[in-house]
N, C-alpha and C positions, 0 to 999 in steps of 0.2 A: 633334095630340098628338105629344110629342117620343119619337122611337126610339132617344134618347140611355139607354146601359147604362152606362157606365164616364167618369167624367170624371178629367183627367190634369192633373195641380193642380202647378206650380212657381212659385216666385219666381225671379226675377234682379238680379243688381246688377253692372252695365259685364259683360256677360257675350255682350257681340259677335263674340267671336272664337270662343267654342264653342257659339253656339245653331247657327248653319247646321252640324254635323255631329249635332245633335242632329236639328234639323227636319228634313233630308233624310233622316233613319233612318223617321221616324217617318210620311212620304210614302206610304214602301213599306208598309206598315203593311198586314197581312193581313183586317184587320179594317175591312167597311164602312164609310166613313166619316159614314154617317148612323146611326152604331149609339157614337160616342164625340165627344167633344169635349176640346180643351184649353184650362184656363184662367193664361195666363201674367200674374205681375203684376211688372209692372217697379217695384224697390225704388229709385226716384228715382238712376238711372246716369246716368252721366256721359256714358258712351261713346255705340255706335251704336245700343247694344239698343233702342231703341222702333224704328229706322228698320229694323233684321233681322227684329223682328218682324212688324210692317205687312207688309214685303215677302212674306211667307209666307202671309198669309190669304187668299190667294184659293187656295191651294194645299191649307188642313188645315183644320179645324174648333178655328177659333182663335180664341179672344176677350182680349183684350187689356186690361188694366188698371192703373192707376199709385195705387204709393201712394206719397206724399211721406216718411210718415215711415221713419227709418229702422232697418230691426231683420227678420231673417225674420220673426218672430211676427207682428208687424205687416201683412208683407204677406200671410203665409199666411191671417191671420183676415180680411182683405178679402177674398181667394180663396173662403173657407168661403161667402161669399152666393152663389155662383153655381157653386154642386154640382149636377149632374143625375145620375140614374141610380141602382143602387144600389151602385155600389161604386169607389173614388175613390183613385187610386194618385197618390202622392204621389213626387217627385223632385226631382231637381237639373238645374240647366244644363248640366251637361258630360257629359252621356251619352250612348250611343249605341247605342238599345237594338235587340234585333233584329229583322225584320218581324212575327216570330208573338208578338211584346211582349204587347199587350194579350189577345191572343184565350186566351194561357197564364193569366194572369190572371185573367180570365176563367172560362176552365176549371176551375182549381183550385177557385175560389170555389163552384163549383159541384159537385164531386168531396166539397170539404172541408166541408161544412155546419156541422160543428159548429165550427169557425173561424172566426172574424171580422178579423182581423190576417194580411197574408199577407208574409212576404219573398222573394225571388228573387237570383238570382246574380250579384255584380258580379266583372266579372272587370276588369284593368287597360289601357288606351289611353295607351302611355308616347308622351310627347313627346321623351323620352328614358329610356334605362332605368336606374333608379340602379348605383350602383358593388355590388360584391361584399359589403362589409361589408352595406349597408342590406339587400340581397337575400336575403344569408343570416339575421343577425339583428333584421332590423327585423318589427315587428310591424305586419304589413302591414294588419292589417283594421283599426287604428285608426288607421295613418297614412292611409290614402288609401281602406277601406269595404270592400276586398277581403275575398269570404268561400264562397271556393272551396273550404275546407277545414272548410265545415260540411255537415254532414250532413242530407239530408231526412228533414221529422218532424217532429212538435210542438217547440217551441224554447220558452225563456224571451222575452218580449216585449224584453226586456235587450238581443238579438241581431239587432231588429230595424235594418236601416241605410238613413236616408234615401235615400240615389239610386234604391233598387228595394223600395218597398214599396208595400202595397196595405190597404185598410178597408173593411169594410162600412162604407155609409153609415149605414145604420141604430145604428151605434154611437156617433156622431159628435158635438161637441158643437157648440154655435156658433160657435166658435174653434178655433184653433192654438194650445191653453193650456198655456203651460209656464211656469217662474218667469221673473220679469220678469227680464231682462238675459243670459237666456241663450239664446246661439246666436249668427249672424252679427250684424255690428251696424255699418257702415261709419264711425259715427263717431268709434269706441274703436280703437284701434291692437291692443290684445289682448281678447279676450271670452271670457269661458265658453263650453266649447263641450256635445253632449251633448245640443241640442234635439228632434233625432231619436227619442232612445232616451227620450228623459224623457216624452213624448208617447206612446211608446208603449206605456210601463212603466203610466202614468197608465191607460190604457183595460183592460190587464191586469188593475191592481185594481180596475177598478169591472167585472171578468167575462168581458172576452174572452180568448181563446185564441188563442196564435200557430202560425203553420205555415211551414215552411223548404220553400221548392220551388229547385231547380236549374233549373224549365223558364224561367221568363219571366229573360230572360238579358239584362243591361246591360253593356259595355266604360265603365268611369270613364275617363275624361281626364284624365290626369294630368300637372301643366305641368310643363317643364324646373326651373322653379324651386322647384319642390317634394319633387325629392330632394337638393337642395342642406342640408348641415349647418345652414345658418341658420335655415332652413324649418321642419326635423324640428324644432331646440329650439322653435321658438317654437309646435311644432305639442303639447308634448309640455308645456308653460307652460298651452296654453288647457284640455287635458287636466287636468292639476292643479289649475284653478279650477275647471272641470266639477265636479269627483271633490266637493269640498263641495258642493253643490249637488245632486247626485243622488243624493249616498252620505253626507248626512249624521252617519248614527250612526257613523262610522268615528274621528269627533270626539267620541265618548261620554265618553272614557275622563276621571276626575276630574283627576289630574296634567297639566297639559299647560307647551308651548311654544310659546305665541304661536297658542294653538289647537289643537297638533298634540297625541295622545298623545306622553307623555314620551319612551317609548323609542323611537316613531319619528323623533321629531323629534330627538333626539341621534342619530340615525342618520345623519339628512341631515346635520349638519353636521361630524361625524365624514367625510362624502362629498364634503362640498363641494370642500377643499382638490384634493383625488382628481382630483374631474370637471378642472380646468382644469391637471394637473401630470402626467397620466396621457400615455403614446406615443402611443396610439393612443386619444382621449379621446371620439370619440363616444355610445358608450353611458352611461359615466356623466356627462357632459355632460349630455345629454338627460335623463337621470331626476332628477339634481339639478336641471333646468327643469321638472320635473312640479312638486318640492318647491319651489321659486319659486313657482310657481302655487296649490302649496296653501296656502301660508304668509300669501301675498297677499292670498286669497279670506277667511279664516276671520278676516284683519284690517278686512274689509269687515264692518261689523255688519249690512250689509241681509241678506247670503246664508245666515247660519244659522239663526235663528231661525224666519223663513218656514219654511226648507226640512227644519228639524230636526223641524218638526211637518206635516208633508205624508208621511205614511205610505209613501203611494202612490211613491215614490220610489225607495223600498227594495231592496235584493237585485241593484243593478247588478252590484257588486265578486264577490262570492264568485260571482254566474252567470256571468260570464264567464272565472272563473282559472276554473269547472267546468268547465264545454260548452267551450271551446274551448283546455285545454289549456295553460294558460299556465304554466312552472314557470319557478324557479330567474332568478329577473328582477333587475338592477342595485338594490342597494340593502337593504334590510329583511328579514329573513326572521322566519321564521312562519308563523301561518294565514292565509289572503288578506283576513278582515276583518278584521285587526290591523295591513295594511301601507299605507301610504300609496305607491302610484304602482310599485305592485310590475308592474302586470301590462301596464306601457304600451309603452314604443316599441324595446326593444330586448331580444333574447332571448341567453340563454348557454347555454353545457354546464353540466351539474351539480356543473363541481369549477375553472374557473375563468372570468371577465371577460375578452371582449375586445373 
């Protein structure tokens, strides 16, 4: 009979340069290794990754698997046949979590009963650290998952963020279901992004409850090229495809522009000029790339209709300008479910843009 309690479920794609600081974290790992398993599935790479992995299994309780097609969803629903245990913490490649990882996890799960959904703390592992402007105003827990500045406690499912989360198994469906096309996807240059959170907004509505613990603690990896300006817009573009797709009623409104409510979308374009004439143009740069993304998505006839009738969706925007604070953002003002792209990658003072 297996003594397997926790299985540790990620995908990869060319992700050979940061599994071994992943794998070697997870060595130390406090927790018996006849008491967890991991199930890694390589998303058809290019790079070293099957050969980084193999090299590790005689080292962890590692099972290795390929799926060709390409997409997370894809590989995470191969991953879901080879769950053991009752509770099933889901991440990424680039982590580096700390030895008491699983056993906090663990713990909580068992502290929190009435919880089924658990998150933990990701804090940042700069390859370099970005510049001043991004540090000061960039919105760090959607660029890069950091969320050091939420509080322990029941949370909105909304808050949950794939690098450092956990589930009861028991809640679990067959798959990794979330709307088709969104999340990673190697063969689209841009994607929707928002897999994480849509997945676990999904299990919210059909009755679990989330819980924010600070203990099982992950450093993200975050590449050099990822606080570079080109990265942010195009990080702040996959965001604004997201945003239809998870936050479809934000599109309710009768009047629109090319899908957008009226007044938002004269907003943007009212910005557009802005973003690329502005000194110091980062931030409206960036949000005017959210409104590319949402512009783009709502001209996509696949992504509303599905998603304008999938309830369970609902309540990302306004839980997140709540619980964490987000005011006074480049672009729209208003209430946060009247704004499109208000609450994403760059923050200001109350009385001016910089």
């Amino acid at each position: 009979m297996s003594n397997v309690k926790v299985t540790i479920l990620f995908s990869t794609y060319n992700g050979a340069k940061t599994l071994p600081s992943m794998l070697d974290a997870l060595c130390a790992s406090t927790l018996p290794k006849d008491e967890w398993k991991i199930v890694a599935v390589d998303n058809n790479s290019k790079d070293d990754t099957s050969k980084v992995l193999k090299s590790y299994q005689d080292r962890l309780p590692l099972e290795v698997y390929f799926e060709p097609k390409q997409g997370k969803q894809h590989a995470l629903t191969l991953g879901f046949r080879h769950l053991e245990g009752d509770l099933v913490i889901l991440t990424d490649d680039d982590v580096i979590p700390e030895p008491d990882w699983i056993e906090q996890f663990v713990a909580l799960a068992n502290e929190q009963q009435e919880f089924a959904i658990f998150g933990g703390l990701i804090m940042p592992e700069w390859e370099e650290k970005p510049g001043p402007l991004l540090m000061k105003y960039g919105h760090l827990g959607i660029l890069y998952a950091l969320n050091d500045d939420l509080p322990e406690g029941p949370i909105s499912a909304a808050l949950i963020s794939g690098p450092n989360s956990a589930f009861r198994r028991s809640i679990l469906g067959p798959g990794y279901i979330v709307h088709d096309g969104l999340g990673p996807d190697a063969t689209i240059a841009q994607f929707p992004m928002g897999e994480d959170t849509a997945f676990a907004m999904r299990l919210e509505r059909n009755g679990a409850r989330a819980f924010h613990s600070q203990r099982p603690k992950v450093r993200h990896i975050v590449r050099k090229g990822y606080v570079e300006e080109g990265w942010v817009l195009r990080r702040g573009e996959r965001y604004g495809m997201g945003l239809v797709i998870i936050r479809p009623n934000l599109f309710d409104s009768k009047a629109k522009i090319r899908g957008l409510p009226i007044g938002s979308a004269l907003s943007w374009l009212v910005m557009a000029p802005a973003s690329f004439i502005s000194e110091e143009p980062s931030p409206k740069r960036t949000s005017f790339q959210i409104a590319l993304g949402t512009i783009g998505e709502t001209g996509n006839p696949a992504s509303i209709p599905e998603a304008a009738n999938d309830t369970e969706r609902h309540g990302l925007f306004s839980d997140r300008c709540r619980q964490m604070r987000v005011l006074h953002h480049v672009g729209v003002a208003g209430k946060c479910s009247d704004m499109i792209g208000k609450t994403i990658i760059f923050r200001s003072s109350r009385d001016r843009w910089i």
